[in-house]
N, C-alpha and C positions, 0 to 999 in steps of 0.2 A: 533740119540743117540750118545753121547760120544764114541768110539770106544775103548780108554782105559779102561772102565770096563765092567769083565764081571761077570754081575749078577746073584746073585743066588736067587733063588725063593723057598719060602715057603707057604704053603696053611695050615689053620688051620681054625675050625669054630671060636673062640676068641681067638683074639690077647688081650693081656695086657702090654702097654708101662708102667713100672715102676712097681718094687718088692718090695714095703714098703708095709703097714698094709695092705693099703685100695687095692692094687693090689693083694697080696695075698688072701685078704679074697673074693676078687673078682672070683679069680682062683678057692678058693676053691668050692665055689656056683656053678660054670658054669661049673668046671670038674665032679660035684656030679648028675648034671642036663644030665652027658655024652657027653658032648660037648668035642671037641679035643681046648686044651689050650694052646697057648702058651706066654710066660712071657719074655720081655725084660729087660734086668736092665741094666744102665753102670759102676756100678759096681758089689761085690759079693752081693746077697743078703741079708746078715747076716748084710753089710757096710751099707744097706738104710736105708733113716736119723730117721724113727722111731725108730730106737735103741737109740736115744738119748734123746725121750718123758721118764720122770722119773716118775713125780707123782701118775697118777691114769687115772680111766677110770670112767667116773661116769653111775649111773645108781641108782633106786632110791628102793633100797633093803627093806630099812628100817631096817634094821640090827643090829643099833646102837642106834637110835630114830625113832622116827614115821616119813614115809617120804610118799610120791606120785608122779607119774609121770606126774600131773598138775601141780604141785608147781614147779619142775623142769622144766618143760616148761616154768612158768612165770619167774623163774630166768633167762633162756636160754633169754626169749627176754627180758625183763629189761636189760640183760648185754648187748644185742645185738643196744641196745639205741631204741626200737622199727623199727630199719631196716633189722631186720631177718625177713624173710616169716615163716607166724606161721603155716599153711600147713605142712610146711617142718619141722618143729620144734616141731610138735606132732608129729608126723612119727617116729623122733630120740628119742623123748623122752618115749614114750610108749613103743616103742620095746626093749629099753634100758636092762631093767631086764632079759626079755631075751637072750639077745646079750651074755651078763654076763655068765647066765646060759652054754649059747652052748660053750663059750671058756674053760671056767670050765670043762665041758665034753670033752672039746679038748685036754686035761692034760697041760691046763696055772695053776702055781702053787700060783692062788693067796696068800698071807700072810692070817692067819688065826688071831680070837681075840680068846679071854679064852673059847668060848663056841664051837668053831669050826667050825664059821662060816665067811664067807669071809670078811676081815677088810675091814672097811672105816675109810677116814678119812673128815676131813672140808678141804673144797677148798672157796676161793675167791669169792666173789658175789653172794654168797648160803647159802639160809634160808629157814625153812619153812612155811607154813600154808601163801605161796603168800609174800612172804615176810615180815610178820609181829611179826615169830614166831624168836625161837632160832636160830643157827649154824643150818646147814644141813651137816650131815654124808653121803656123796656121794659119795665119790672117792675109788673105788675100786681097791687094791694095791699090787703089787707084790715088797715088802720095797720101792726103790724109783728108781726100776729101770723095770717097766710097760711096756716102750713102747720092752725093750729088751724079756724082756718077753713072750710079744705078735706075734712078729715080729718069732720068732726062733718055738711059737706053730703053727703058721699058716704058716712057711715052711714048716712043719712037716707035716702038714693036706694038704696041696698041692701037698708036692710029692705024700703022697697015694692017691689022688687023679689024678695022673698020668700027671700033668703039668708038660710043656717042658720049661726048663730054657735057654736063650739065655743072656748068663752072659758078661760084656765088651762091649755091642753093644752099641752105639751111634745113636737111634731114630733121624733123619734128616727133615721129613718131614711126612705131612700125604698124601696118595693118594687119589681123588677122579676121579671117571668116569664120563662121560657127564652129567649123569643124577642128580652131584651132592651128590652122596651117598657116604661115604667112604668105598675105600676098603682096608686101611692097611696104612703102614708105607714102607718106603725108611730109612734104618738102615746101619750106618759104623761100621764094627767090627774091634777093634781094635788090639785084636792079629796078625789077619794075613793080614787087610788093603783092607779085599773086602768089596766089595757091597752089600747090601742084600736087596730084597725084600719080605717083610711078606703080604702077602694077606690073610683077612678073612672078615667073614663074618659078626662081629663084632669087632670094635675097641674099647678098652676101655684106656683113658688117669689117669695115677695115678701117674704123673712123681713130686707129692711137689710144694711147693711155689718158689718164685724169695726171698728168704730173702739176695741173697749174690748182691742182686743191692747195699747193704748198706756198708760202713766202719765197722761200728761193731755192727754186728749179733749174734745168738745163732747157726744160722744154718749152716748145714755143707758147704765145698766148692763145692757139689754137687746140690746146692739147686738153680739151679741156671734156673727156671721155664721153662725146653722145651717146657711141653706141652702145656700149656699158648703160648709158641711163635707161636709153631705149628699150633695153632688154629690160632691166628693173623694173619700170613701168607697166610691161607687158607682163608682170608676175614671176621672169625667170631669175635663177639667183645667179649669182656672181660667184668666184672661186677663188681662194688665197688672198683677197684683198688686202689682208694686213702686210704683205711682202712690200716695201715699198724699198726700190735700190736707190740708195745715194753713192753718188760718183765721185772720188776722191778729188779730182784734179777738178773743180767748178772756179771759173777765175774770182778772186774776191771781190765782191762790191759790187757784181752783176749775174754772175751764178754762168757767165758762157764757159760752154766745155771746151776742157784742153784736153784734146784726144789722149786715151789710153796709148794709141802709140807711140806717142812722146818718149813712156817709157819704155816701151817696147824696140825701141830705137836707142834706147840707152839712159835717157834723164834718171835723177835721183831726187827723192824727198831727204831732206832738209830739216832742222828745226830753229827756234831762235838762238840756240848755241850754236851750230852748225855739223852737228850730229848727223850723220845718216840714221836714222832713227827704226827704222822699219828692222835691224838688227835685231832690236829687243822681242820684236813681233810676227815676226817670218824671217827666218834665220836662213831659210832654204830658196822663198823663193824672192824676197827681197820687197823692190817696187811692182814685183809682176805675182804678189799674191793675190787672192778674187778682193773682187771690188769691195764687199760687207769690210774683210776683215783688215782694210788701207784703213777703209775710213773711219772705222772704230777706233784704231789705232792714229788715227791725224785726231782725231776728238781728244784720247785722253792725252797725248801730248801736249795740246791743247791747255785741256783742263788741269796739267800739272802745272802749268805755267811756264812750259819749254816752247811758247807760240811764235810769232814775230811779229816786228812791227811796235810803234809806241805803247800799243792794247795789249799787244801776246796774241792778237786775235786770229791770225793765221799761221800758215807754214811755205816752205819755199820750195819751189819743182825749179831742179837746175838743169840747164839745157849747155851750159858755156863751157863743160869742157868737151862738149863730141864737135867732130871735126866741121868745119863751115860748110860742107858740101853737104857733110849729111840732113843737115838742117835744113835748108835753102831745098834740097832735092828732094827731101821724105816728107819735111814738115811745113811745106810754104804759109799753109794756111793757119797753123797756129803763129807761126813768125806775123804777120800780117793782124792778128784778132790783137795780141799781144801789144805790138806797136798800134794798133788803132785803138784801144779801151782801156788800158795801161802804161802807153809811154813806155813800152819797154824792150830793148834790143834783147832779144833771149840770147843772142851770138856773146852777151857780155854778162847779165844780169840777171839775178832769177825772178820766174814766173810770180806774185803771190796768189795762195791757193785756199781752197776749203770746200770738205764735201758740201753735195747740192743735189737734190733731188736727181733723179735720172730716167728712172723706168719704174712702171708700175708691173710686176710680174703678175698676178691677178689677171682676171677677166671672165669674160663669157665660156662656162666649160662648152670645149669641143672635142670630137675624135678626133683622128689623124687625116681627115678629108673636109674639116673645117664644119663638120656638121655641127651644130649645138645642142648639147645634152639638158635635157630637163630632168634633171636628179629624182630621187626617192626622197623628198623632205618628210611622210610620215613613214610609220610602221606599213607593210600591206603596199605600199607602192611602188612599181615599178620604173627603173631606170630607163628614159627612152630618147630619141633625138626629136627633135621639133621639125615636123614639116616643111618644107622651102627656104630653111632660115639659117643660114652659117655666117661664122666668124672666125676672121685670122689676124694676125701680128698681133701689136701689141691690145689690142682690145681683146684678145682672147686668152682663154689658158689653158693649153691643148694638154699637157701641161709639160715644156719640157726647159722651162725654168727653174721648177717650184721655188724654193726660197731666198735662189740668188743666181741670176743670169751672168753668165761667163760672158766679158767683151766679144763682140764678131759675130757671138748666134745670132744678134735679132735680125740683123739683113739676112742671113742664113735662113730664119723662120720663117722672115716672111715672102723667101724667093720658094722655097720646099712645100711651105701649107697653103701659100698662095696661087701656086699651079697645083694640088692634090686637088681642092676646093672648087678651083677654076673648071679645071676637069668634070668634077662631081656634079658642079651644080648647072653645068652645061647639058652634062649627058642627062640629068634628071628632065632637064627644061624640056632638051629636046623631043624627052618620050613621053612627055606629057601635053605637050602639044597643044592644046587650048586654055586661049588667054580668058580669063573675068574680070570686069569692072568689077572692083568689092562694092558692096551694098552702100545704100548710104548709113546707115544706122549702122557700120563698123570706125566709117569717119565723124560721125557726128560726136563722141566721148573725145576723140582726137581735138576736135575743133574748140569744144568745148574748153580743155585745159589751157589751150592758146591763147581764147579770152579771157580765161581768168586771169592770166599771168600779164595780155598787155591791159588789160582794165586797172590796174591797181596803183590807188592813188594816195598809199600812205606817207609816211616821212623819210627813208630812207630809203636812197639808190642804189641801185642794185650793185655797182661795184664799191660802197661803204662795208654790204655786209660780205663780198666777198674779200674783201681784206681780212675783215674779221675772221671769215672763215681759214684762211690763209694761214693767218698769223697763229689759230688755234692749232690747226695741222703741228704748224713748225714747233710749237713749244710742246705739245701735247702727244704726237705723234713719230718721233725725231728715231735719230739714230739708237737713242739710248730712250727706253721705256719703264713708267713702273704704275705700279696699280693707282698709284695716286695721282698722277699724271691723266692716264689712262679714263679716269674717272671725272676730274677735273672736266675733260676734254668731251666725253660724253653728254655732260650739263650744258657746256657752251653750246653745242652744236645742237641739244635739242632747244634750246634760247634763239638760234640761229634760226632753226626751223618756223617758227614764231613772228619772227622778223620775216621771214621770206613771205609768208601766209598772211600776215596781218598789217607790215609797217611798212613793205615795198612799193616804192614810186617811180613811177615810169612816168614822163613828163613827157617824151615825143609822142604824138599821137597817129604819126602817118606809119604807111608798110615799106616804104623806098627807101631803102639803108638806113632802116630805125638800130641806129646801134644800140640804144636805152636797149631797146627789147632786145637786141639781141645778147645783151648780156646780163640779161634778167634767166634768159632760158638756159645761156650755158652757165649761170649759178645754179640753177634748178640743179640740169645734170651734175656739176660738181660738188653738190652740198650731200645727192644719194649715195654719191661713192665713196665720198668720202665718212658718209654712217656707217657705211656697210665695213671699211677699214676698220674703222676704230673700233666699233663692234668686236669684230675680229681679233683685232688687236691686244685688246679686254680678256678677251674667253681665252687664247694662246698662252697656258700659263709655263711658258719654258723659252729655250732662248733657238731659234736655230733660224740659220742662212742671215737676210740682213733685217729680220725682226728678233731685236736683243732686248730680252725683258731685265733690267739689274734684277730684279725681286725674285727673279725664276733662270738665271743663269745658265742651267744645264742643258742641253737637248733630251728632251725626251720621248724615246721610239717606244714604250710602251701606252703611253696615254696620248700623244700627240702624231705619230707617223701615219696621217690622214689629212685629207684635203679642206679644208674651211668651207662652207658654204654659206651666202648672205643674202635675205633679202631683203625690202623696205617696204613700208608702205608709204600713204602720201601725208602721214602724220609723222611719219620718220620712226616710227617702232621696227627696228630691224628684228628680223626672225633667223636663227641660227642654228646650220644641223652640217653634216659633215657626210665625204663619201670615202672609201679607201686609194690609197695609192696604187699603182700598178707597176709589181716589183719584179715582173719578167717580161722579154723581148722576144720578140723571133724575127732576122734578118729577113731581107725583102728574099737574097740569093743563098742565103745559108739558114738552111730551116732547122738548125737545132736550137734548142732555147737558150737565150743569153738570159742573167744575170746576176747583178752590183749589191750583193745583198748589204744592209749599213756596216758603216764603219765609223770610226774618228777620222775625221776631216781636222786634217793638219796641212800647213803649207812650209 
């Protein structure tokens, strides 16, 4: 072992890498269960990125109109392009009403309608009676600022739940023992520059998506997928990574979201003529078609030269003709982002817009209890879950996204898988009962990588090559795909990889808020997810959900209605094998089997 650090050691029955929703709601399940807790986050918790989710939370109340937690399932997979697991996606959606209910009792302050009972509003790619009937009233709302909401009730319920917050730590790696099983994380705290080792008896990963592999995102600069890499690292693969969702409404010039409920409140898209434009391309459901098929459609308007502005380079979201109440009362926080980053009264003037990264649908496969699946990658072997080790929200892909996430599920996902999980890996901890220091020679390969990475004294710093990395994503990786591209994009990143191994310079030499290092590491992690992407991306020769190849157009359910699998090694040779979809459900309370077998997905 390294002789320069000396480690400190903590024993808890769950560990929780990452403090946003789905970590906390996780905490709060598994501290309620009596399990000893504790929570990593690298920054404060109040800072994790769900504070930035605005819209809603969907669940199917019926509140507003007559709604069901069938109907929302066949929305859930219709958005999903039929590559969501519908297993997994009855599970979220039945429990949904509930979920609702328990936050509400949690003192989350939903927004209320005239009768006093919890508003919803219409979100994108949602109707009902299977899609044949009206709008669906889904999105349950705290005005348009949900995810902060959420995020600040479910610290609240985890402190009294007596979870131990380990706030500024930097998660490095997962530990496992011979046998395979994990037992914890290898973590650098960044106030005082130690080492730390967390052992328990369950691991739960909650650490967000990789959205900052992109040039311009929504998400924040912390988004930048540890635990995704973590997993990699550890040998396991990754699921769907070539899904990457871009979100129509990203403000121009800085990529911050204008909440989906904008238009779910009424705004309309716009062109440089002053077209409602979205006519040509969802005739039915307008500005509230799913998110892939806006923003394809804001591109090629775009690219006909119908944009705005001196450039043509964007499009306009108008807010000025719904009435000044509804604005000021539903939408304060986009009024306020608007007027602070824009200059612009939206009570007069319109928004300017362009999709922008959003969500990574991909991740760590899990069940529906957040366990983590270790695939069949040969012939002869067997599908199993991994020992002590789960993942939820958006680091994971349980999978009830697949190819394009309906606005309102991800708070939904990660309130549902983050209590199933919480639960799961409480009750495991508990009957398991005895803690282990892991060995040293389980940490010493951990330690190892660490110095490699702050020892390195080449030419270029580490956020040089992640622009580059960035920049490649964006050209190479975009809304609009093709082999050439594709390919393009695969040589740069392994040039990337080259640069990161051979020409990275790290110039701070201490441990006490070494940002150099620390953003030498979270390139590490974003340079593997983003191989495993493109990878993906490459081999997917067809078009479905918000991965659109021009060169392969079609969806195809014969050779493609399967789940992607990636993994990497440390020279970046990603290795590529696939598992099936799961294309029946059975209700928690109605035990006949459901379902959605494909269809044409029209909006």
């Amino acid at each position: 072992m390294a002789p320069a650090y000396n480690l400190t050691h903590h024993h808890h029955d769950v560990l929780i890498v990452g403090a946003g929703g789905a970590g906390l709601r996780a905490a709060v399940a598994a501290g309620e269960m009596g399990a000893s807790v504790a929570c990593l986050s690298k920054v404060p918790v109040t800072r994790s990125h769900t504070v930035a989710a605005q819209g809603g939370i969907n669940a199917a109340l019926g509140n507003r109109t007559a709604d069901d937690w069938h109907w929302h399932m066949y929305d859930t997979i219709r958005g999903s392009d039929w590559l969501g697991d519908q297993d997994a996606i009855a599970f979220m959606c039945e429990q949904a009403p509930e979920a609702i209910i328990e936050l509400e009792h949690m003192g989350m302050p939903f927004t209320r309608d005239d009768n006093g009972r919890i508003y919803q509003r219409a979100y994108g790619g949602q109707r009902t009676d299977f899609g044949k009937g009206g709008l669906a009233y889904r999105a349950c709302a705290v005005a348009d600022r949900t995810g902060h909401s959420l995020l600040h009730t479910l610290y609240a319920q985890s402190l009294r739940c007596k979870a131990e917050f380990f706030t500024e730590y930097v998660a490095l790696d997962l530990i496992f023992d011979d046998e395979n099983t994990c037992r914890g994380v290898l973590a650098w705290q960044l106030e005082t520059g130690e080492l730390h080792v967390f052992s328990a008896l369950a691991t739960i990963i909650a650490t967000g998506g990789f959205g900052q592999a992109y040039a311009s995102t929504t998400s924040s600069t912390i988004c930048t997928g540890d635990g995704g890499a973590m997993a990699l690292r550890a040998g396991l693969a990754l699921q769907d990574m070539e899904f990457i969702q871009f979100h129509p409404t990203g403000l121009y010039g800085t990529g911050i979201l204008i909440t989906e409920g904008a238009r779910g409140e009424g705004a309309i898209l716009r062109n440089g003529e002053g077209e409602r434009f979205m006519e040509r391309y969802a005739p039915q459901s307008m500005e509230l078609a799913s998110r892939d098929v806006i923003s394809r459609a804001m591109m090629q308007e775009i690219l006909a030269g119908r944009g705005c502005g001196p450039e043509k380079a964007y499009l306009h979201l108008c807010l000025d003709h719904l009435k000044p109440e509804v604005v000021d009362n539903k939408l304060p926080s986009i009024s306020a982002i608007a007027r602070t980053f824009g200059r612009i009264d939206i009570h007069k003037e319109p928004i300017p817009i362009l999709p922008a990264v959003h969500y990574t649908m991909g991740g760590i496969p899990t069940n529906c209890y957040g366990e983590v699946i270790k695939p069949s990658l040969t012939q002869g072997e067997k599908e199993s879950t991994v020992p002590g080790l789960f993942a939820i929200g958006e680091a994971a892909s349980t999978s009830v996204h697949g190819a394009n996430r309906l606005g309102c599920n991800a708070l939904l996902e990660l309130v549902v898988f983050g209590k199933s999980a919480g639960e799961r890996a409480g009750k495991l901890a508990l009957a398991a009962g005895t803690h282990k220091t892991p060995a040293d020679d389980t940490i010493e390969p951990l330690l190892a990588r660490f110095d490699a990475i702050r020892d390195q004294r080449g030419s270029m710093r580490p956020a040089a090559i992640r622009r580059r990395m960035q920049q490649t994503m964006q050209r190479c990786a975009s809304i609009f795909r093709t082999a050439v591209l594709l390919e393009e994009g695969s040589r740069t990143l392994r040039d990337i990889w080259n640069n990161m191994q051979h020409d990275l310079h790290i110039s701070d030499t201490s441990m006490i808020w070494n940002n150099d290092l620390l953003d030498a590491l979270e390139l590490d992690n974003l340079l593997r997810q983003a191989s495993v992407s493109l990878a993906c991306a490459k081999e997917r020769t067809e078009s479905r959900g918000a991965h659109w190849r021009e060169d392969f157009p079609k969806r195809d359910d014969t050779q493609w209605l399967r789940h992607s699998l990636g993994c990497v090694d440390g020279e970046g040779n990603v290795r590529l094998a696939s598992r099936p979809v799961h294309l029946t459900a059975q209700g928690i309370q109605t035990p006949e089997p459901i379902s959605f077998p494909p269809e044409e997905r029209t909006y």
